[in-house]
C-alpha positions in Angstrom: 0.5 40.4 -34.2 1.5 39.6 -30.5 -1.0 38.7 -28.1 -0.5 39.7 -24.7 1.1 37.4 -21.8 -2.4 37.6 -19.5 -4.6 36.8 -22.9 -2.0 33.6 -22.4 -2.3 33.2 -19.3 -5.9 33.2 -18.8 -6.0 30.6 -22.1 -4.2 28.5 -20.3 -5.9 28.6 -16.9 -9.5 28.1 -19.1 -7.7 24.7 -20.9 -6.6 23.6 -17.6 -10.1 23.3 -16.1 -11.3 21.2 -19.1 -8.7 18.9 -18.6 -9.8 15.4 -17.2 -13.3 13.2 -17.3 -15.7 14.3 -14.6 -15.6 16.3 -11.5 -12.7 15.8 -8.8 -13.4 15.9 -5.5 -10.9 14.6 -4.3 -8.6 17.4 -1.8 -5.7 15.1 -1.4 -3.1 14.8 -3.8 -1.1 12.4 -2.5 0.1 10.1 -6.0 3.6 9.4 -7.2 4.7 10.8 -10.6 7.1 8.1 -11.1 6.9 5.4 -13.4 8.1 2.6 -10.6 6.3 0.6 -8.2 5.4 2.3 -4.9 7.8 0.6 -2.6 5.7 1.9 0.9 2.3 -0.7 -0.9 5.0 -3.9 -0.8 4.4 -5.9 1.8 6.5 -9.0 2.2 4.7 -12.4 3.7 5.9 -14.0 6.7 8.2 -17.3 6.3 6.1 -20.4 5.3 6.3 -23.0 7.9 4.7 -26.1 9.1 1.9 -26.0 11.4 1.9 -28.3 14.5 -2.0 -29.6 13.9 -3.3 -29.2 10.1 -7.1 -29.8 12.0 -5.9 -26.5 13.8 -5.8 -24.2 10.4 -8.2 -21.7 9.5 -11.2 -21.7 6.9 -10.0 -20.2 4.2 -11.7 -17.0 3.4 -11.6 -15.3 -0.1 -10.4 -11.5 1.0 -9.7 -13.0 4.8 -6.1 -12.7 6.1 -3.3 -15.6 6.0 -1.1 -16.7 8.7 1.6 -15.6 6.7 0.2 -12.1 6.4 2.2 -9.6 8.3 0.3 -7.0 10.8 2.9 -4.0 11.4 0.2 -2.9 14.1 -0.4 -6.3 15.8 4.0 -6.8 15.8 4.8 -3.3 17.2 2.0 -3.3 19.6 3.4 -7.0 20.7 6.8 -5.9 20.7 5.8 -2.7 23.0 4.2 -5.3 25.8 0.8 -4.8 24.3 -1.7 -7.5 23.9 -2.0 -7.5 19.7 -5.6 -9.0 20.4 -7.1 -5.4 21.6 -6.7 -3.7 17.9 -9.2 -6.1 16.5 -12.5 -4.7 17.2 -15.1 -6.2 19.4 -17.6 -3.9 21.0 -16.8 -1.5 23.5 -14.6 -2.3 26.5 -16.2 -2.6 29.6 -13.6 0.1 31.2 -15.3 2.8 28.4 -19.1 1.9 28.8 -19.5 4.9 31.2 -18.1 6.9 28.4 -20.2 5.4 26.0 -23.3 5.9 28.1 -22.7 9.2 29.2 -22.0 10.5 25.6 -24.8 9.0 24.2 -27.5 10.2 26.7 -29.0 12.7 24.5 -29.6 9.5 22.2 -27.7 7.9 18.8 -28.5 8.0 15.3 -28.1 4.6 14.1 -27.2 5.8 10.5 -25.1 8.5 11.0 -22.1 7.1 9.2 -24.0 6.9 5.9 -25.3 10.5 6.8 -21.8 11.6 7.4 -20.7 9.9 4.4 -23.1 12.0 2.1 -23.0 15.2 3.8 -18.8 15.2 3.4 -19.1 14.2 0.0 -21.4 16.8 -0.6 -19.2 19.4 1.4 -16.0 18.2 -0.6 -18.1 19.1 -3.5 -18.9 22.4 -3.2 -15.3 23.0 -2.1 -13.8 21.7 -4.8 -15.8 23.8 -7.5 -12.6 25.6 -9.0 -10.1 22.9 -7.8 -9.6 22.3 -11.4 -7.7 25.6 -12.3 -5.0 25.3 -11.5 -1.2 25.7 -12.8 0.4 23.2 -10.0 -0.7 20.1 -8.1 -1.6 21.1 -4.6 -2.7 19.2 -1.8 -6.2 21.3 -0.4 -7.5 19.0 2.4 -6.4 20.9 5.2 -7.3 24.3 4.0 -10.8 23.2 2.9 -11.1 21.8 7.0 -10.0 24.5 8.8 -12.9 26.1 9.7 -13.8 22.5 11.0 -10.3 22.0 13.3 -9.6 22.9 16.8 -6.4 24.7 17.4 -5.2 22.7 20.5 -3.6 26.0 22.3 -7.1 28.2 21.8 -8.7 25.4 23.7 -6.9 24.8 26.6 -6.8 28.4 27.4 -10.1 28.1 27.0 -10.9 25.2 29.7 -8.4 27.5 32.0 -10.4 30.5 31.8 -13.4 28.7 33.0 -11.5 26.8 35.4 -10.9 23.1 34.0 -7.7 22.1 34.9 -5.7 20.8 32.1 -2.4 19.0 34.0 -1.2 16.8 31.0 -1.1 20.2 28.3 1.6 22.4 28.4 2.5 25.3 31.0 2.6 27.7 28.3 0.2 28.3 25.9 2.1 28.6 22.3 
């Protein structure tokens, strides 16, 4: 007795979804299949060298950074003219505190990172109820958010047709 290639098929895509331990809800897919080290998570430390005043050295902090530790971010920003000191944060810069003010008028939550925190993860669930059937790995995130993106060309037409002027986009729109 044969059975038919859908009865297969659909046995298949029903063992596929009891694959695993728990729920994913995670959209990205983003992990290497290979059985090597990921060479992009390697990091190489700085040259040791002797400093000028041992008195001079930092506290050592368990988790803290090390002289020795590179900072691609602090070197290319340095190497661009940049001052490597304005990534690390500190408040907001007095040349954005009309910003600041002006967008927080209406008033600020004070916890909305832990609001946004459980309202994505609840979001991510609810999108990712069937995530699990699949025959191939795919990579979902910016399918499941595009109701929540701005297409860049809709908006500037957009601000033109009420009048903004928008000199740093394009001329033409798409």
């Amino acid at each position: 007795m044969r059975m038919p290639r859908a009865l297969i098929l659909i046995a298949c895509v029903v063992l596929s979804a009891c694959s695993g331990d728990g729920r994913d809800i995670r959209l990205r897919d983003m992990r290497s299949f290979s059985d090597g080290p990921d060479e992009f998570s390697i990091l190489p430390n700085k040259a040791l060298e002797a400093p000028a005043d041992y008195a001079a050295l930092p506290v050592p902090t368990p988790g803290g950074t090390n002289l020795t530790d590179r900072n691609p971010l602090g070197d290319a920003v340095a190497a661009l003219g940049g001052k490597p000191s304005a990534l690390i944060a500190s408040g907001v810069p007095a040349s954005d505190a009309a910003l600041v003010s002006h967008a927080s008028r209406s008033g600020v939550s004070a916890d909305i990172r832990p609001t946004l925190v459980v309202e994505d993860e609840e979001f991510r669930r609810r999108k990712s109820r069937f995530t699990r059937i699949r025959l191939v790995r795919v990579d979902r995130y910016n399918d499941v958010y595009k109701r929540q993106s701005l297409d860049a060309h809709d908006e500037v037409d957009r601000f033109r047709r009420v009048g903004i002027t928008t000199p740093s986009a394009p001329p033409g729109a798409r």
